[in-house]
C-alpha positions, 0 to 999 in steps of 0.5 A, a space after each residue: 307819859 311823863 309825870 308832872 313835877 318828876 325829875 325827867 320833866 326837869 330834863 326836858 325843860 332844862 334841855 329846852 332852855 339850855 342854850 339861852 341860860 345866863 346869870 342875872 350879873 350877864 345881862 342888860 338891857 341891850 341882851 336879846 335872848 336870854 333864860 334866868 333860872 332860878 330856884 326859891 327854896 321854901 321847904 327843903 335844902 336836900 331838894 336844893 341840893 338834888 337840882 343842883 346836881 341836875 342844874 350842874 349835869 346840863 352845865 348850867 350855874 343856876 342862883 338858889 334864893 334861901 330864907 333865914 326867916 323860917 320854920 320849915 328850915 335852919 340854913 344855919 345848921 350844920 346839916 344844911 350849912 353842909 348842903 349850901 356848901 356843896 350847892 355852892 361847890 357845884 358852881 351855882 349861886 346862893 342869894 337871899 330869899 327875902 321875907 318881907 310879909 312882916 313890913 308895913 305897905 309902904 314902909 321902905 325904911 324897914 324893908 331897907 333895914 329888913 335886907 340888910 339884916 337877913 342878908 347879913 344873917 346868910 353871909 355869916 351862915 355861907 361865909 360868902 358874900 351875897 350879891 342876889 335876893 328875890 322877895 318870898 311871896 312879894 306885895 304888890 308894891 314892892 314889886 314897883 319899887 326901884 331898890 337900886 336907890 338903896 342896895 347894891 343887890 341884884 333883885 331878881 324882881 326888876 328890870 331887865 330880868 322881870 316885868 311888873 305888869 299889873 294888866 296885860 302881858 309883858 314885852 320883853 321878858 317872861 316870867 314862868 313859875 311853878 308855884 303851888 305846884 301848878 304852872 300859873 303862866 303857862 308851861 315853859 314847854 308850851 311858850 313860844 312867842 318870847 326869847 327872854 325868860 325868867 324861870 322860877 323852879 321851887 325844889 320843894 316841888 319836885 321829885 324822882 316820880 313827881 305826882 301830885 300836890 297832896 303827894 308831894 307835900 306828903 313827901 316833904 313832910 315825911 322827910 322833914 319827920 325823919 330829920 327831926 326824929 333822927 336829931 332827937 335820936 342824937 341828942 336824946 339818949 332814952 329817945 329809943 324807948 319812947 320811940 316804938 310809941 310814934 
């Protein structure tokens, strides 16, 4: 028996999409099979990093959606820009994983700027251009919206890589997503009547013995601890005598 979100079960799906895998910048509307993967990073870049490495074991160049707007990580740290290079050595893609729960409904003119602005902010931190962004948690109505009248920026919510299906299901390409550590759309294992997918994987969910969500979330939270702890270590020098209290 596999555990769910382990990195074997990794395996087998990639294994099973492997031969339809394409980059957004490989597709049109004339394509008739493909498989986007694509990874949301929420809570940890160290995660990126180690599905990179599998991504990159199957031969596979997957895009790596990253947040300048918060708090669980800085991608402008040495220590994270450091893994965002070596994700990008690996061959694979870095875009803009764009937060825009801070814009009005409605107002394009500040989610416009608002891209710009955070996409500037991850081309200073990879010293690369940024051709790509998916929305972090995306309303409703910016889903329906056609950014190519604004940006030059692949979205990897329109078409032909997504279909914003409000009722019913979608035609042509189907979106699968781990998010919350469940599989809202069914498992990709499990889908058979499509030949077009898009595949959301978020690292943060996945480990070498995969388990639950209160033990996963767990996880995180203990490796996040010891990163903060080991950067006090290493910038404040009584640190260690108070460090026997926590």
């Amino acid at each position: 028996m596999i555990e769910e979100f382990s990195y074997t079960e990794y395996r087998r799906i990639l294994e099973r999409f492997q031969p339809k895998m394409k980059d957004f910048q490989d597709i049109d509307c004339s394509t008739s099979e493909f498989c986007i993967l694509r990874h949301d990073v929420e809570f940890s870049i160290e995660r990126a990093l180690k599905m990179a490495k599998i991504d990159n074991e199957y031969g596979i160049r997957s895009s790596f959606f990253v947040q300048v707007l918060n708090t669980a990580y800085n991608p402008l740290s040495v220590f994270n820009n450091k893994l965002l290079k070596q994700i990008e050595s690996l061959g694979h893609y870095i875009g803009l994983h764009f937060y825009v729960s801070n814009i009005e409904e409605g107002d394009v003119i500040t989610l416009q700027q608002e891209l710009i602005r955070q996409t500037e902010i991850l081309q200073a931190c990879v010293d690369k251009k940024i051709d790509r962004f998916s929305y972090h948690r995306p309303p409703k109505w910016t889903l329906k919206l056609d950014t190519s009248k604004f940006s030059e920026l692949i979205n990897a919510y329109s078409y032909p890589y997504f279909e914003f299906i409000e009722n019913g299901l979608p035609s042509k390409v189907k979106y699968i997503a781990d998010s919350n550590h469940r599989w809202n759309y069914d498992h990709p294992l499990n889908i058979k009547n499509y030949r077009c997918f898009q595949l959301l994987i978020h690292p943060d969910e996945w480990s070498i013995s995969g388990g639950d969500a209160v033990q996963n979330f767990s996880d995180i939270i203990n490796e996040a601890r010891e990163r903060f702890i080991h950067n006090i270590d290493s910038e404040y020098k009584t640190f260690a005598e108070i460090r026997k209290f926590l």
